[in-house]
BAKOLSE-715564 format. One record per residue (C-alpha): residue in one letter; x, y, z; residue number from 1. Coordinates in Angstrom, 3 decimals. Layout:
+----+----------+----------+----------+-----+
! aa !       c1 !       c2 !       c3 !   i !
+----+----------+----------+----------+-----+
!  a !        X !        Y !        Z ! NUM !
...
+----+----------+----------+----------+-----+
end
This chain:
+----+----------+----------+----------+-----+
! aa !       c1 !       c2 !       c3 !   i !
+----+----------+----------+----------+-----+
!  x !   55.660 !   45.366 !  -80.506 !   1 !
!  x !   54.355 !   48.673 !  -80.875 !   2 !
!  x !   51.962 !   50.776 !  -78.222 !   3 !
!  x !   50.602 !   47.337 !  -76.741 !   4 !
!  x !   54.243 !   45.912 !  -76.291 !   5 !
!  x !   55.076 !   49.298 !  -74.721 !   6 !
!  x !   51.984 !   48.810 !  -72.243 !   7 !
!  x !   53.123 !   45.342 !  -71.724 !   8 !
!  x !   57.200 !   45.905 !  -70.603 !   9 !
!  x !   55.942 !   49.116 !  -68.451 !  10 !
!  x !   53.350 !   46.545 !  -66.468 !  11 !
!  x !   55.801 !   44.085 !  -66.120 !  12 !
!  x !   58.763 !   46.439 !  -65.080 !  13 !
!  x !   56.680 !   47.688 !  -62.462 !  14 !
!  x !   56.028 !   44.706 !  -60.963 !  15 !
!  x !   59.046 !   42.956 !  -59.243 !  16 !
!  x !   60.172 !   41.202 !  -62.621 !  17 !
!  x !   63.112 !   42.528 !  -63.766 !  18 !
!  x !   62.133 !   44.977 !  -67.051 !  19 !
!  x !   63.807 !   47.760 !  -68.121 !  20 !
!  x !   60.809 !   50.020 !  -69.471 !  21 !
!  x !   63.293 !   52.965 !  -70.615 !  22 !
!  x !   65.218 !   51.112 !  -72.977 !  23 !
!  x !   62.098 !   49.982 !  -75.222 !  24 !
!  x !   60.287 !   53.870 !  -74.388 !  25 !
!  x !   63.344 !   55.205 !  -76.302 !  26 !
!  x !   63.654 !   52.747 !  -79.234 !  27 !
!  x !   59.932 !   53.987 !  -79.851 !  28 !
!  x !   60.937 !   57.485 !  -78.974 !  29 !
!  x !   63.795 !   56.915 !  -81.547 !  30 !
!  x !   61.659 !   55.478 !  -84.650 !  31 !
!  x !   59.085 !   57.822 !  -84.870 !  32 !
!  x !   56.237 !   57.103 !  -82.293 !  33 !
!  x !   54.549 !   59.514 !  -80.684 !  34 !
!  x !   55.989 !   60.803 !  -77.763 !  35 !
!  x !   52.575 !   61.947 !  -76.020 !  36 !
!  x !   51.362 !   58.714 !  -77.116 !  37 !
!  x !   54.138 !   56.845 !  -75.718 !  38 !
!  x !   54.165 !   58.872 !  -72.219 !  39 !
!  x !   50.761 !   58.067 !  -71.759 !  40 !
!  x !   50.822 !   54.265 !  -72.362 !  41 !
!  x !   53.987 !   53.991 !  -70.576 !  42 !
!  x !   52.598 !   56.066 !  -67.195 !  43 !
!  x !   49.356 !   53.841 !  -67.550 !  44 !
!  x !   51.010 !   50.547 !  -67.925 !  45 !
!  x !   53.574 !   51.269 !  -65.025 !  46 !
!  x !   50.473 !   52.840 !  -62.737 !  47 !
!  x !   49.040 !   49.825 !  -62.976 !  48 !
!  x !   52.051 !   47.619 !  -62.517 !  49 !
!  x !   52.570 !   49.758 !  -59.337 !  50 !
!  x !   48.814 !   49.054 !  -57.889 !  51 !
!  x !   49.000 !   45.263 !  -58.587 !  52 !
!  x !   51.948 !   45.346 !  -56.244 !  53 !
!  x !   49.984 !   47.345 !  -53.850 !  54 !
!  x !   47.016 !   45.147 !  -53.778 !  55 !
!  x !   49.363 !   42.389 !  -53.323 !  56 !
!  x !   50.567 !   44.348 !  -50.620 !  57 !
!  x !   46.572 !   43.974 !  -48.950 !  58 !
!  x !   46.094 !   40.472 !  -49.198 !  59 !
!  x !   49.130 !   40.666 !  -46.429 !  60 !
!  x !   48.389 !   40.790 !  -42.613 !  61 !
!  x !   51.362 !   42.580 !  -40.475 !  62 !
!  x !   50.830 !   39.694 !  -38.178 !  63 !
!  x !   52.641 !   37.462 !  -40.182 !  64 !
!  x !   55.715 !   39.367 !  -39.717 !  65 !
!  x !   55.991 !   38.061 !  -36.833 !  66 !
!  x !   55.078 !   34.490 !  -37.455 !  67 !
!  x !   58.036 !   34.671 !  -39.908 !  68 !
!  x !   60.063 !   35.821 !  -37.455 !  69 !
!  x !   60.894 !   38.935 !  -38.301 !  70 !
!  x !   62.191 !   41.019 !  -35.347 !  71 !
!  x !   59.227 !   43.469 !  -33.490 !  72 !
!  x !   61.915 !   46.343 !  -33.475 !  73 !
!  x !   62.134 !   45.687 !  -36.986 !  74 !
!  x !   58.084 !   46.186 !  -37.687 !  75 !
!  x !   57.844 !   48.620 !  -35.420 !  76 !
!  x !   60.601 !   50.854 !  -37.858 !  77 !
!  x !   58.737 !   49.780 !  -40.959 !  78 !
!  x !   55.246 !   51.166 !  -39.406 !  79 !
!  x !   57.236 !   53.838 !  -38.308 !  80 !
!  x !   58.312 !   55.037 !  -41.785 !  81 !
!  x !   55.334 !   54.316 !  -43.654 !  82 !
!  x !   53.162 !   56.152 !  -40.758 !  83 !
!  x !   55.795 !   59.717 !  -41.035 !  84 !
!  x !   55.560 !   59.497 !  -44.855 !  85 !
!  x !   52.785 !   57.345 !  -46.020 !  86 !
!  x !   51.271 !   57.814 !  -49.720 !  87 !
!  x !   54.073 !   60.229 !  -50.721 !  88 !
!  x !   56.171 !   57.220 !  -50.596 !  89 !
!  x !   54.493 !   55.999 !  -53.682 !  90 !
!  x !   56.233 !   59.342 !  -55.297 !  91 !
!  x !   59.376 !   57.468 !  -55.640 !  92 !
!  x !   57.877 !   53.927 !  -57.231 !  93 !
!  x !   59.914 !   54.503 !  -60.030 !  94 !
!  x !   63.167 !   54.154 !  -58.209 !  95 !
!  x !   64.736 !   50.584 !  -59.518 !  96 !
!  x !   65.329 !   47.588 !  -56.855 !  97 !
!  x !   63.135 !   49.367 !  -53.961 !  98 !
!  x !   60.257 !   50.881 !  -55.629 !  99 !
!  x !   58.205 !   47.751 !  -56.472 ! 100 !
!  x !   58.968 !   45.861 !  -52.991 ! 101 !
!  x !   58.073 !   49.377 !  -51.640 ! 102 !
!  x !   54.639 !   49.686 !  -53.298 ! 103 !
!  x !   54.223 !   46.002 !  -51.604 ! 104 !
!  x !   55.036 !   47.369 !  -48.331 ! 105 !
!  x !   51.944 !   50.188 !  -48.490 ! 106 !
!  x !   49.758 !   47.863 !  -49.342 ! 107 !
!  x !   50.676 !   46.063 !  -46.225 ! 108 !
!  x !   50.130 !   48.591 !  -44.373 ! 109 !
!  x !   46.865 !   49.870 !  -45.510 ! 110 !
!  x !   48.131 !   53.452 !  -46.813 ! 111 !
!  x !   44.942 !   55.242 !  -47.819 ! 112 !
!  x !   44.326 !   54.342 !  -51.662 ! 113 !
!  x !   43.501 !   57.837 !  -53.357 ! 114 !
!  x !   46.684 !   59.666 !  -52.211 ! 115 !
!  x !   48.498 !   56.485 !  -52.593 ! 116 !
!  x !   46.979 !   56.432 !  -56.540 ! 117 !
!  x !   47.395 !   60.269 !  -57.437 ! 118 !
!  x !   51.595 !   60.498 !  -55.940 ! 119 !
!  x !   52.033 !   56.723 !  -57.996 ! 120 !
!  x !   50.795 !   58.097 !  -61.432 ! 121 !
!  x !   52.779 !   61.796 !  -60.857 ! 122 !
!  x !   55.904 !   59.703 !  -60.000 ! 123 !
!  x !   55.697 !   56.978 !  -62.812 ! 124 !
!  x !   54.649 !   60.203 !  -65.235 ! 125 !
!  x !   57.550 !   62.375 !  -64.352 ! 126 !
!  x !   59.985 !   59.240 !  -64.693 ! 127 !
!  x !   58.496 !   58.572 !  -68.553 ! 128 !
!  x !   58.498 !   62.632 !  -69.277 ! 129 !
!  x !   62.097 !   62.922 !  -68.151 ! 130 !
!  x !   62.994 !   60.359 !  -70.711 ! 131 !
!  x !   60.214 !   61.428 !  -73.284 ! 132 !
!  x !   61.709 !   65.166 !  -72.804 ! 133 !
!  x !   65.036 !   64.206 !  -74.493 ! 134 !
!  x !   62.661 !   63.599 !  -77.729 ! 135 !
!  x !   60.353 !   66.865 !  -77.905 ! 136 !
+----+----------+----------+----------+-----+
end
């Protein structure tokens, strides 16, 4: 599969199919590919995994929340949270089960884009250079 596979599983892992990036980033790792090349691909293809779900996450209006019944005190907590910690939210993206419908969620709410875009790439990089340090 090779550097365009790699690019490939880390997109799709960051959206809400369920991929496991790690597994193929150390099978590279493990046969001889580069391991700044491989960090690099990997943080690019899961950034951008990470701001499709965000965009998603615009298309959405809060006010169907409601339509789909879902309770005001319930909103009102979501808005809540994403208002006290907004973009550096996107810090923990990588986190498996919440981090994709959570990337969703700031979309929805309109977090500003450039702070949401810098704290995504630092938190999908540090997730592939904690595995990639086990190979330096």
């Amino acid at each position: 599969m090779g550097y365009l596979g790699l690019f490939a599983v880390t997109f799709l892992s960051a959206t809400i199919l369920p991929f496991s990036s790690e597994l193929l980033l150390i099978g590279m790792l493990k046969n001889d590919y580069s391991v700044f090349y491989c960090i690099i691909i990997a943080t690019l293809g899961n950034s951008i995994g990470g701001l499709t779900n965000y965009f998603i996450g615009i298309i959405g209006n809060p006010l169907w929340l409601k339509k789909l019944g879902v309770k005001e005190s319930k909103i009102i907590k979501q808005q809540s949270t994403i208002q006290k910690y907004g973009a550096w939210l996107a810090l923990i993206s990588w986190i498996p089960i919440i981090g994709d419908p959570l990337m969703i969620t700031l979309g929805f709410y309109r977090v500003p884009f450039i702070p949401f875009l810098i704290l995504l790439v630092i938190g999908k990089a540090t997730r592939y250079l904690a595995v990639g340090w086990m190979f330096f």
